[in-house]
N, C-alpha and C positions, 0 to 999 in steps of 0.2 A: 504494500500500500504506500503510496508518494504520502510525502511528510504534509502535504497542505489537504488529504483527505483524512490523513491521522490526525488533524488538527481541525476540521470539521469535525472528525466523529466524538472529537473529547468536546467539541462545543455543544453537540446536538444532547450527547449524557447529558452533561454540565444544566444543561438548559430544564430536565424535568426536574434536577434537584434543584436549581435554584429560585431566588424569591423572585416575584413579578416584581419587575421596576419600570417598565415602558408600556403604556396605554396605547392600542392602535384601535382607531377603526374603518369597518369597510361593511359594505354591502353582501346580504348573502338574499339569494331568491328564495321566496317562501319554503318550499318542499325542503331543503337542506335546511333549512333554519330548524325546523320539526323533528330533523333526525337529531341532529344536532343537539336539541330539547330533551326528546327522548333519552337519547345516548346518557344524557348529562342527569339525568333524573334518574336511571337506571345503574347509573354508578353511584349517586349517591354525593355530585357536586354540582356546581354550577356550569352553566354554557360553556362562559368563558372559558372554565377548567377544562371544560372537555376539548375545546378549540386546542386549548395548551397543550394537552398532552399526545394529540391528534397528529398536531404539525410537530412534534419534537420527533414524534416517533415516525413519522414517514422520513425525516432525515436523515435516523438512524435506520430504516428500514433499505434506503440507499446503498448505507453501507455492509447492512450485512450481507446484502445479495451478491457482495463483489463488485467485479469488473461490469461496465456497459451493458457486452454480449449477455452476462448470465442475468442482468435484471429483464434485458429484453425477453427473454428467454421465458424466464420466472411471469412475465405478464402475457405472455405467448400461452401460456398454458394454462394459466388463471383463464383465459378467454376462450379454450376450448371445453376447460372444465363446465364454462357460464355454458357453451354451445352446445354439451351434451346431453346435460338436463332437459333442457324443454322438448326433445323428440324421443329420447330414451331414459330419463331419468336420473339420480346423483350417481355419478359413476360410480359410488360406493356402496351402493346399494343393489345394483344391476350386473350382474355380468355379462350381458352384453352392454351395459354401457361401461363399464370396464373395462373392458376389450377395446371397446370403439375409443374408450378416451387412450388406452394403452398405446394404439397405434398411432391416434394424434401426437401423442407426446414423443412416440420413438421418433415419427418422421421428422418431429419439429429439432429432435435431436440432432437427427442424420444430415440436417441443414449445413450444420454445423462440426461435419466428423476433417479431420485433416487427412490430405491425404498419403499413401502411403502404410508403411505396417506399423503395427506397433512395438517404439521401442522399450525397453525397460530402462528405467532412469538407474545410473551406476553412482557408486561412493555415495548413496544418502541413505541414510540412515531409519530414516520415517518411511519410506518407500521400502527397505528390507522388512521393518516390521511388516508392514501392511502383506508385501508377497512370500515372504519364507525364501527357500532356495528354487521353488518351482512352481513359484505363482503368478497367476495368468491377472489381466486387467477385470475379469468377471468375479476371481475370487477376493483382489483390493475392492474391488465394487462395492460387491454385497459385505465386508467388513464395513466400510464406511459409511452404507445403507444402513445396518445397522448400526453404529454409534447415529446416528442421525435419527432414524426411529428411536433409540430411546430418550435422546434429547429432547422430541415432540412428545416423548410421551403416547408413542404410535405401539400399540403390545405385538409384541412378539408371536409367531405363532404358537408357543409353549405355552404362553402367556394369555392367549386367549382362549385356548382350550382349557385352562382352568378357571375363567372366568364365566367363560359357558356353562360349567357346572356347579356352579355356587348359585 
């Protein structure tokens, strides 16, 4: 990360802990003003606060998607996720619309593959753990799939099998 987005993203932190000191205002059209209301009643603050915490967090939400590519990417798929609902229902519920969002997402992937094979990254360290002596890009994959499921809090499938029977 270039040192003047390190220093956006300690601004954007910095910004939900600290105190309000600058008064703006601006226009919002009706319908958004209501969510807006909603949101803010529903969390148990004011508008304003929920404006606050709104805009800090899409700033930071900037930076945690990465690079450019993987925000584009990240909203590329939020937008087939919104397009698969309404003909086949939450991709998470449906397996066919599971499928159909699966494929959206691989091709939106493949957009983006380099070409050429792949090579294995030499002398790093974080790259041996993730492959061992003879691991492939599918088995660092699903290691980091999962540390990443569990950081969302997404269950395991172990983990869901015993919560199916509780």
């Amino acid at each position: 990360m270039a040192r003047s987005e390190t220093l956006a993203q300690g601004a954007a932190e910095a910004a939900l802990a600290a105190p309000k000191t600058t008064q703006m205002k601006f226009r919002l059209a009706g319908p958004l003003q209501a969510l807006i209301e909603k949101a803010a009643t529903d969390h148990g603050w004011r508008s304003s606060e929920e404006i606050r915490r709104r805009l800090a967090a899409s700033f930071l939400n900037d930076f945690s998607l990465g690079d450019d590519q993987t925000r584009k990417l990240m909203d590329a798929i939020g937008t087939v996720a919104r397009n698969v609902e309404p003909p086949f229902g939450a991709w998470h519920q449906s397996r066919f619309a599971f499928d159909t969002f699966r494929a959206a997402v691989l091709a939106l992937i493949d957009l983006h593959r380099p070409g050429g094979m792949p090579v294995r990254p030499t002398d790093n360290e974080i790259a041996d753990a993730y492959l061992g002596e003879d691991g492939t890009p599918e088995t660092a994959g699903r290691m980091i799939a999962g540390g990443a499921a569990t950081a969302a809090a997404i269950p395991m499938p172990g983990q869901r099998l015993r919560q199916e029977r509780k």
